[in-house]
DSSP file (Angstrom, degrees, kcal/mol; ACC not computed):
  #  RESIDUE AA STRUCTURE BP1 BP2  ACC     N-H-->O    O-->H-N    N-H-->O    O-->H-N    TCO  KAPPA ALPHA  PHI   PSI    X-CA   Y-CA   Z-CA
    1    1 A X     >        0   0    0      0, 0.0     4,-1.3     0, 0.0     5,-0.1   0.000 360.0 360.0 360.0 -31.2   58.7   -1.0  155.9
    2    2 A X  H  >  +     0   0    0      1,-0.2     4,-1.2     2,-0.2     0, 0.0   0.728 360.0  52.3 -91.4 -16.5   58.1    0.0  152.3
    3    3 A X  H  > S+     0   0    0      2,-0.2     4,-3.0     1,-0.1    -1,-0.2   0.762 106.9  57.9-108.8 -37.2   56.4    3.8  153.7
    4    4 A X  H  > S+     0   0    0      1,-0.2     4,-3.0     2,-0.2     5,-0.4   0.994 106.2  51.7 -62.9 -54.7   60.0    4.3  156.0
    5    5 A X  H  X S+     0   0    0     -4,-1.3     4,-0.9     1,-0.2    -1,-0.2   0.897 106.2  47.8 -15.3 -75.1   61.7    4.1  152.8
    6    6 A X  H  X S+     0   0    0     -4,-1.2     4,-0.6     1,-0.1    -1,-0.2   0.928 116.3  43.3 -41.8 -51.8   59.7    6.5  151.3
    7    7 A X  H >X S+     0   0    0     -4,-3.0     4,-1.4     1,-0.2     3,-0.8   0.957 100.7  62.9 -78.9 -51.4   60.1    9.3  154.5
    8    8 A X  H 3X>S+     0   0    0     -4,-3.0     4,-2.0     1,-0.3     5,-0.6   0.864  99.7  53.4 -66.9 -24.5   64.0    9.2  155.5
    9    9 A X  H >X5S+     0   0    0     -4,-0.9     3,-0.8    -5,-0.4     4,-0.6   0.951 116.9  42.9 -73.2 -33.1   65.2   10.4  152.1
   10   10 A X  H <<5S+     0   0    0     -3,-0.8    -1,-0.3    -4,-0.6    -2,-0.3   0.845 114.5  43.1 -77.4 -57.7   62.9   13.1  152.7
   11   11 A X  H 3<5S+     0   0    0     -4,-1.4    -1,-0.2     1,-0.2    -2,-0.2   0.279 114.5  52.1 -75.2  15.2   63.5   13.8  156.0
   12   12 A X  H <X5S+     0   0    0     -4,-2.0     4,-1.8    -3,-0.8     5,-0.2   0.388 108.8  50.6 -85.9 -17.3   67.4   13.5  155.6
   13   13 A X  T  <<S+     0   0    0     -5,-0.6    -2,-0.1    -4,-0.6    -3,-0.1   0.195 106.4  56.2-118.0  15.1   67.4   16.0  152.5
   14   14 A X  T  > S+     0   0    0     -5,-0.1     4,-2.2     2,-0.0     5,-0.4   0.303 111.2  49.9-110.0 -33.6   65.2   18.6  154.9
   15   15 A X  H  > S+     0   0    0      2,-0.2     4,-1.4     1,-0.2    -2,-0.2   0.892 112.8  42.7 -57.7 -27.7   68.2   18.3  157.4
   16   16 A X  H >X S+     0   0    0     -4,-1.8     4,-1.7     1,-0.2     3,-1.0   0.950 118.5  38.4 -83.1 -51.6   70.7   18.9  155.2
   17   17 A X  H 34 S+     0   0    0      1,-0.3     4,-0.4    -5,-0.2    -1,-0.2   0.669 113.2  60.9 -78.8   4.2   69.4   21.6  153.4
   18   18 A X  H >X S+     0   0    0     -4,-2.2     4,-2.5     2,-0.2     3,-0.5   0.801 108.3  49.7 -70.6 -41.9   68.0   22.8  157.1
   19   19 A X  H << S+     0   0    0     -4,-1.4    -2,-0.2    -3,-1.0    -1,-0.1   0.793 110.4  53.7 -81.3  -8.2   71.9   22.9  158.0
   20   20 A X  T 3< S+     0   0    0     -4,-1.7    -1,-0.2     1,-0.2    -2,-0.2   0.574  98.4  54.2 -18.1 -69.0   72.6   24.7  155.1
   21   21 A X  T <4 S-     0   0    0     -3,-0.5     2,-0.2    -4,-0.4    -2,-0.2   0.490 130.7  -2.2 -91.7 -56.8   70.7   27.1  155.4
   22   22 A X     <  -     0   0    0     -4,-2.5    -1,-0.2     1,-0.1    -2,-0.1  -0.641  50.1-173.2-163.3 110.1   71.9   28.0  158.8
   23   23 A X        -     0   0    0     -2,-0.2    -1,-0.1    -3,-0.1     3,-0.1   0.762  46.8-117.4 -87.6 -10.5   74.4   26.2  160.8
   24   24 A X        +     0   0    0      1,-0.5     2,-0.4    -5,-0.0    -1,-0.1   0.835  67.4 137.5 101.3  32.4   73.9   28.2  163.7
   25   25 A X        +     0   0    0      2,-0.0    -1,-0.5     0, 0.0     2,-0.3  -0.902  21.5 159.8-116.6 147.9   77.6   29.8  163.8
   26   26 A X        -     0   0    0     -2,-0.4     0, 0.0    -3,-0.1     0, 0.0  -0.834  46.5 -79.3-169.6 155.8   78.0   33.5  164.7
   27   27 A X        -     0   0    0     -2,-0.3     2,-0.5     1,-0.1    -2,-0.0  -0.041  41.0-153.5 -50.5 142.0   80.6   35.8  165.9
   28   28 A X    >   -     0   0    0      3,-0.1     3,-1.7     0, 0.0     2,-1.5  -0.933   4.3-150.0-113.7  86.3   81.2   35.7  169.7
   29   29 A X  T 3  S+     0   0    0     -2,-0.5    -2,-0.0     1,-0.3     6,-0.0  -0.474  85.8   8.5 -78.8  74.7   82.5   38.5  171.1
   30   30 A X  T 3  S+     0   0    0     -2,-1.5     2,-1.8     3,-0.1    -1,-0.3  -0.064  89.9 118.7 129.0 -12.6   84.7   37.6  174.3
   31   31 A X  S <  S+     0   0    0     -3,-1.7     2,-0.3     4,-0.0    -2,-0.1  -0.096  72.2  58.8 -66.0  48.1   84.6   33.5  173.5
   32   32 A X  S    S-     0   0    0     -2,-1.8     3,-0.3     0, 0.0     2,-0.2  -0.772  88.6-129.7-160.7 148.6   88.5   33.7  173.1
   33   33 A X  S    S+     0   0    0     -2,-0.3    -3,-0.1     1,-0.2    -2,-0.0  -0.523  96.4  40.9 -76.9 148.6   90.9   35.0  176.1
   34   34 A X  S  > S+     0   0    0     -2,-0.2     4,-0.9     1,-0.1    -1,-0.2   0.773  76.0 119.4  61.8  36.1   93.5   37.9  174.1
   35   35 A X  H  > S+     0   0    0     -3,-0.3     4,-0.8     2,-0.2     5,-0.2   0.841  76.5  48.0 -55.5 -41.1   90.8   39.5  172.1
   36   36 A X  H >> S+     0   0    0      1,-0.2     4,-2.5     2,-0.2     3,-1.5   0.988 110.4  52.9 -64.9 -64.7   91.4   42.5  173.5
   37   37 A X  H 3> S+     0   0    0      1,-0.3     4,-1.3     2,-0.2    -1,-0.2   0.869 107.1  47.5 -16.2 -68.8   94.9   41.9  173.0
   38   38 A X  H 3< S+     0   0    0     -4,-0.9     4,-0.4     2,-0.2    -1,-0.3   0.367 106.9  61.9 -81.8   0.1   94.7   41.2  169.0
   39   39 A X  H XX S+     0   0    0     -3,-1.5     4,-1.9    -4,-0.8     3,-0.9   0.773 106.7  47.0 -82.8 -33.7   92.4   44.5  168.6
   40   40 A X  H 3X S+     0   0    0     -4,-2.5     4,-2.0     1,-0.3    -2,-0.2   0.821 114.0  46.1 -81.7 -19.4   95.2   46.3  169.9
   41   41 A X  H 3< S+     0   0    0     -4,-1.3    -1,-0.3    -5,-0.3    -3,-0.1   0.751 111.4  46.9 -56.8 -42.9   97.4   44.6  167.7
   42   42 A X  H X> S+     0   0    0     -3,-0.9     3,-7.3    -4,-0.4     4,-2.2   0.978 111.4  56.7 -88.6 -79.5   95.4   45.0  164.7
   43   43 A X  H 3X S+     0   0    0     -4,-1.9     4,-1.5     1,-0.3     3,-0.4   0.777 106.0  54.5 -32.0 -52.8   95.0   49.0  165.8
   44   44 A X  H 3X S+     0   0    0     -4,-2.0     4,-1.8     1,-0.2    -1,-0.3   0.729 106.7  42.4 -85.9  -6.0   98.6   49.2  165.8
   45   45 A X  H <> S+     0   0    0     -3,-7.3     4,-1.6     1,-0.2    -1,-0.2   0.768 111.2  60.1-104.9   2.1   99.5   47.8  162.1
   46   46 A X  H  < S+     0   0    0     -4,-2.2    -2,-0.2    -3,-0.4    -1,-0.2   0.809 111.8  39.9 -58.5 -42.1   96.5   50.0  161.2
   47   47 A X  H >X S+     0   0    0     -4,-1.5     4,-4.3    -5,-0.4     3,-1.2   0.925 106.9  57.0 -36.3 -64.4   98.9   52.6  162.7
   48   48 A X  H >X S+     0   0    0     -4,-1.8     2,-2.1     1,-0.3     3,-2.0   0.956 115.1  44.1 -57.4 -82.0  102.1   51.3  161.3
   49   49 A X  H 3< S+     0   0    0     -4,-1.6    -1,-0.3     1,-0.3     4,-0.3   0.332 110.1  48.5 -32.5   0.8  100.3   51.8  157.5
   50   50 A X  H <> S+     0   0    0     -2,-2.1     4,-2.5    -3,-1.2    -1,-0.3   0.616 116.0  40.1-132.9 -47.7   98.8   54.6  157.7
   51   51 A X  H <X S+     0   0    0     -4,-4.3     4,-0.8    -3,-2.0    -2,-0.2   0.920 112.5  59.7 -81.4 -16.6  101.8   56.4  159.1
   52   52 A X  H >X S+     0   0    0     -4,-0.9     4,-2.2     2,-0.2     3,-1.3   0.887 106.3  56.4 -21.0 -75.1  103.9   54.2  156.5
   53   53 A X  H 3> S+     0   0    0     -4,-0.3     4,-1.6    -5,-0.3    -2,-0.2   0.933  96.2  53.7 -14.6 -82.9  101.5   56.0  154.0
   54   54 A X  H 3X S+     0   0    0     -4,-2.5     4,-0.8     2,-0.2    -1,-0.2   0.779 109.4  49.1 -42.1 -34.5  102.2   59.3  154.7
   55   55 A X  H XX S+     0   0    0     -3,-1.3     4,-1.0    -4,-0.8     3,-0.5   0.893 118.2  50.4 -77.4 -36.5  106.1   58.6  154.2
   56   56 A X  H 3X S+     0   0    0     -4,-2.2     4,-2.0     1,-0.3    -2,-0.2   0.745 110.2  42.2 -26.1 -47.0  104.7   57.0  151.0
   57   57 A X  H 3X S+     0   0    0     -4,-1.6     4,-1.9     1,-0.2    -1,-0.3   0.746 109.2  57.1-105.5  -6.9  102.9   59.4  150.0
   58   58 A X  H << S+     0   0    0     -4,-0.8    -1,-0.2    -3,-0.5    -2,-0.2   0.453 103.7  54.6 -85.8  -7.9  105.2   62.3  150.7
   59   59 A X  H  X S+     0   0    0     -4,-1.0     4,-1.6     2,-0.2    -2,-0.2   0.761 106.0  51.0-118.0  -8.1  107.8   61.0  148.8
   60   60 A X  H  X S+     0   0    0     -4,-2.0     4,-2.3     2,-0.2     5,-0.5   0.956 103.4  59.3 -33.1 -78.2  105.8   60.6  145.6
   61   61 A X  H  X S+     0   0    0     -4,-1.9     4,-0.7     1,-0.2    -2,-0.2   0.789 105.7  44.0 -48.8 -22.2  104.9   63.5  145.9
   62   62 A X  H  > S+     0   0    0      2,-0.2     4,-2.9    -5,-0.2    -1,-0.2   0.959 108.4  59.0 -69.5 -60.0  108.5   64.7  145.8
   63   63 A X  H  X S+     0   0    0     -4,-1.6     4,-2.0     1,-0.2    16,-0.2   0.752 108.6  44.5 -32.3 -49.2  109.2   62.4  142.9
   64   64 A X  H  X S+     0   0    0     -4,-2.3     4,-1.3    15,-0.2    -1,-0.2   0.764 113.4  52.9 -71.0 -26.9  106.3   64.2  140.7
   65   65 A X  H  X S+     0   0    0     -4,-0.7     4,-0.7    -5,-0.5    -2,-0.2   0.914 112.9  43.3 -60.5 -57.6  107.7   67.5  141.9
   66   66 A X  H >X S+     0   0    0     -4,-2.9     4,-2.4     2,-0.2     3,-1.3   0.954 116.8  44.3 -62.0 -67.7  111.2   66.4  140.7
   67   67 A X  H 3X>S+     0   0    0     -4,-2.0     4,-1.4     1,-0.3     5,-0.8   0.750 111.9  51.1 -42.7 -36.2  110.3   65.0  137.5
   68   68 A X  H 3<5S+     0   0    0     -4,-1.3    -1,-0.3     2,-0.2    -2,-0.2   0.846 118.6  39.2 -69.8 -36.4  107.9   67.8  136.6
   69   69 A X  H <<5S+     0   0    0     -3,-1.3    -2,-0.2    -4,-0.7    -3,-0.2   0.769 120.4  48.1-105.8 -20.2  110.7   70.5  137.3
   70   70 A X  H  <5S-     0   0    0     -4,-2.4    -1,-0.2     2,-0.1    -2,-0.2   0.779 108.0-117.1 -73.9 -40.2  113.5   68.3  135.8
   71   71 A X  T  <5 +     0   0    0     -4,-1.4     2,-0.8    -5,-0.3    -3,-0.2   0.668  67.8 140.0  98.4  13.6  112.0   67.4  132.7
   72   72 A X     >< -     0   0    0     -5,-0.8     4,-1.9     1,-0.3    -1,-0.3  -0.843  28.8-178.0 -98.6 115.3  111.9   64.0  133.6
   73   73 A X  H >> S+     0   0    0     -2,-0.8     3,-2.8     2,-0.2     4,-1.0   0.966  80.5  55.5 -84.0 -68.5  108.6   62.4  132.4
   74   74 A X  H >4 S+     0   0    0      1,-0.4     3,-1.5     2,-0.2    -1,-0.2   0.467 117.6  37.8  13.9 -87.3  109.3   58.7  133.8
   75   75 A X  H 3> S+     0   0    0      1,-0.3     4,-2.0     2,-0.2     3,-0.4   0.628 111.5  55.4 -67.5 -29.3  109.9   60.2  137.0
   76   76 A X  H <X S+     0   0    0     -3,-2.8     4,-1.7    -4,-1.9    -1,-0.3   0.876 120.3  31.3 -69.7 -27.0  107.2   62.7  136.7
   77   77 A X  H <X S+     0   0    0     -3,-1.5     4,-0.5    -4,-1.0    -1,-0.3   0.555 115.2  57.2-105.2  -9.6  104.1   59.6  135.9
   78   78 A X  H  > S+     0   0    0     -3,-0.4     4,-3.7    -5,-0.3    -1,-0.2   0.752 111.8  42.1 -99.6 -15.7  105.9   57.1  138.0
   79   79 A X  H  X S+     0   0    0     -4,-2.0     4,-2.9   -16,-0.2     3,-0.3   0.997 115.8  53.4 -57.5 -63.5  105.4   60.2  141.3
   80   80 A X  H  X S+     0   0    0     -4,-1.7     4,-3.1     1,-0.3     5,-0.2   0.775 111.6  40.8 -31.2 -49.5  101.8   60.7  139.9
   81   81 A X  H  X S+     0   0    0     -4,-0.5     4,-2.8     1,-0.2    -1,-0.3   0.906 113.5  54.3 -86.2 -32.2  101.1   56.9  140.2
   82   82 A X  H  X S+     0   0    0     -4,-3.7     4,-2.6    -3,-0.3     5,-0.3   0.984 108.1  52.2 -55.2 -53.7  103.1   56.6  143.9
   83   83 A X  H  X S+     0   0    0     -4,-2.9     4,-3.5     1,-0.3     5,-0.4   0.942 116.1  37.7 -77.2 -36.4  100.7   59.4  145.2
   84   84 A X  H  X S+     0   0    0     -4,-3.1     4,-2.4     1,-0.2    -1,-0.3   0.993 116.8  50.3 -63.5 -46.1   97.4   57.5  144.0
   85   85 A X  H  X S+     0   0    0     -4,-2.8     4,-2.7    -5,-0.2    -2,-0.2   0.956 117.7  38.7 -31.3 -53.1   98.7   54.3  144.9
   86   86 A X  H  X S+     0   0    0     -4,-2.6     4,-5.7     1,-0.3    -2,-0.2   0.964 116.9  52.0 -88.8 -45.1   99.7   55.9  148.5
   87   87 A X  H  X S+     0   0    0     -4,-3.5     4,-1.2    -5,-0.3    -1,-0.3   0.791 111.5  54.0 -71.2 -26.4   96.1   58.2  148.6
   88   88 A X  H  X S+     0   0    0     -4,-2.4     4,-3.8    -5,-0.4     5,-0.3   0.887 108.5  42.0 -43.3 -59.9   94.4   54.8  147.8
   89   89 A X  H  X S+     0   0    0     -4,-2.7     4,-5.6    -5,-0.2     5,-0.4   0.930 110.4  51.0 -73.4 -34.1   95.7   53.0  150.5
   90   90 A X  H  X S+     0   0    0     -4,-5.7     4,-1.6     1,-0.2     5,-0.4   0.906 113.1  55.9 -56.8 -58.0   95.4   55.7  153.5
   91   91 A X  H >X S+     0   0    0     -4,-1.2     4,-3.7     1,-0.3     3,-0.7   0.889 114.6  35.0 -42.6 -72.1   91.5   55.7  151.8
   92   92 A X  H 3X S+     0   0    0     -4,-3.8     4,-0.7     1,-0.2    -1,-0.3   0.987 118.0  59.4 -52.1 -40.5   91.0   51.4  152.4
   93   93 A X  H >< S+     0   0    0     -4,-5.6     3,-0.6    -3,-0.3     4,-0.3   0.961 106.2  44.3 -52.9 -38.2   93.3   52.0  155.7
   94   94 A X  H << S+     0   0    0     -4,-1.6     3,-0.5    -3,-0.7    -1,-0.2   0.941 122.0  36.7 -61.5 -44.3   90.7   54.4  157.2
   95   95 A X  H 3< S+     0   0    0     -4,-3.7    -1,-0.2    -5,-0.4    -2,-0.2   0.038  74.9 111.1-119.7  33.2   87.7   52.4  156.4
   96   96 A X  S XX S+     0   0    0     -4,-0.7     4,-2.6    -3,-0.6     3,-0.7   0.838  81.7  51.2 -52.3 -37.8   88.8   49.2  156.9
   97   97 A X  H 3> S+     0   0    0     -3,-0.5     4,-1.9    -4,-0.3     5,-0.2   0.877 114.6  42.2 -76.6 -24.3   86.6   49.0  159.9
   98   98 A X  H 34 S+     0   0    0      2,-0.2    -1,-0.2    -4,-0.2    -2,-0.2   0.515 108.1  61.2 -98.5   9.8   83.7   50.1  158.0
   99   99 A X  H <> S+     0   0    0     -3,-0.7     4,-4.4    -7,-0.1     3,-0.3   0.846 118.2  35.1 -77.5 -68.4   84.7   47.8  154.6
  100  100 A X  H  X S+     0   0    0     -4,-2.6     4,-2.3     1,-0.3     5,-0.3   0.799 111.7  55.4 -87.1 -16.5   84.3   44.9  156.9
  101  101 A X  H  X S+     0   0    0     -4,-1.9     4,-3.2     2,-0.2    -1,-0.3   0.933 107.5  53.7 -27.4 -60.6   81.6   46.0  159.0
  102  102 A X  H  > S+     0   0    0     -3,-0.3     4,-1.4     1,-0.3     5,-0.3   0.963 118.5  34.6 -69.2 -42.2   79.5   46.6  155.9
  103  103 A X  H  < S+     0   0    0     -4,-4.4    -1,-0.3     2,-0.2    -2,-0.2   0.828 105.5  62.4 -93.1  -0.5   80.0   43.3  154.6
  104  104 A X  H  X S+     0   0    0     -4,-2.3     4,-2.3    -5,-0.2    -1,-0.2   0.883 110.9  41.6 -38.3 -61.8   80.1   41.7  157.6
  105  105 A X  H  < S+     0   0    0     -4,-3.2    -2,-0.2    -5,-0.3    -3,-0.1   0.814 118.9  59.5 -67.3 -26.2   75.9   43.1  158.0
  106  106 A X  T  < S+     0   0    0     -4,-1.4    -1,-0.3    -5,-0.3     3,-0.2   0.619 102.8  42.9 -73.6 -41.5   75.9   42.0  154.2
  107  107 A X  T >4 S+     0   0    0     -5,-0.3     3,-4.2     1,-0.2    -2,-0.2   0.964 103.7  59.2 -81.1 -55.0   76.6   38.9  154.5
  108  108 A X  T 3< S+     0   0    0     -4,-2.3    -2,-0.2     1,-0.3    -1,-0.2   0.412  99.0  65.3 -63.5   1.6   74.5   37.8  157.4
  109  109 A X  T 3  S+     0   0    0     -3,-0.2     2,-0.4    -4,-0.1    -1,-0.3   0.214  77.8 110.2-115.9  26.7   71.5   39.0  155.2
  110  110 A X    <         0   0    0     -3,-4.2    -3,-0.0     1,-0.1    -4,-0.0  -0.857 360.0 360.0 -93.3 124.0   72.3   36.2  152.8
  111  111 A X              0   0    0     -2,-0.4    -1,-0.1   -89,-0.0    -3,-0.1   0.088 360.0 360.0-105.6 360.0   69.5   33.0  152.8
């Protein structure tokens, strides 16, 4: 009796840190009915933003235009800050798939 004692704690505390370690979950590409559905979804508010963007970023760019020719500094640094703001986001919109891609493969080579 006294030697069982000794072995479960020990062989409970390699199970846990066994499940830990790897619980044996990973993405499943088709387990769900309407994937295909919610990528097209996803593709289209990738869409929506990005063309969202462009109005964005074209009407900064007006804004610094105006301010610069006006003499209005405000306007001229608050245009400046719209068109990086707006050239920022189309940037993360384009490579969203390839943000989470890379840390997707990034993660899954954490032990």
């Amino acid at each position: 009796m006294r030697s069982f004692e000794l072995e479960f704690p020990t062989y409970l505390a390699d199970q846990v840190i066994q499940l830990a370690y790897d619980p044996g979950i990973k993405p499943n590409e088709g387990g769900l009915p309407g994937l295909n559905v919610l990528k097209q979804v996803m593709g289209s508010i990738n869409l929506f933003g990005l063309i969202a963007v462009v109005g964005a970023l074209a009407v900064s760019a007006g804004v610094w235009a105006w301010g610069h020719h006006s003499g209005g500094h405000q306007a001229e640094a608050n245009g400046k800050k719209g068109v990086l703001v707006s050239a920022g986001a189309a940037l993360l919109l384009g490579a969203a798939n390839g943000v989470v891609a890379f840390f997707s493969t990034l993660g899954t080579q954490v032990h």
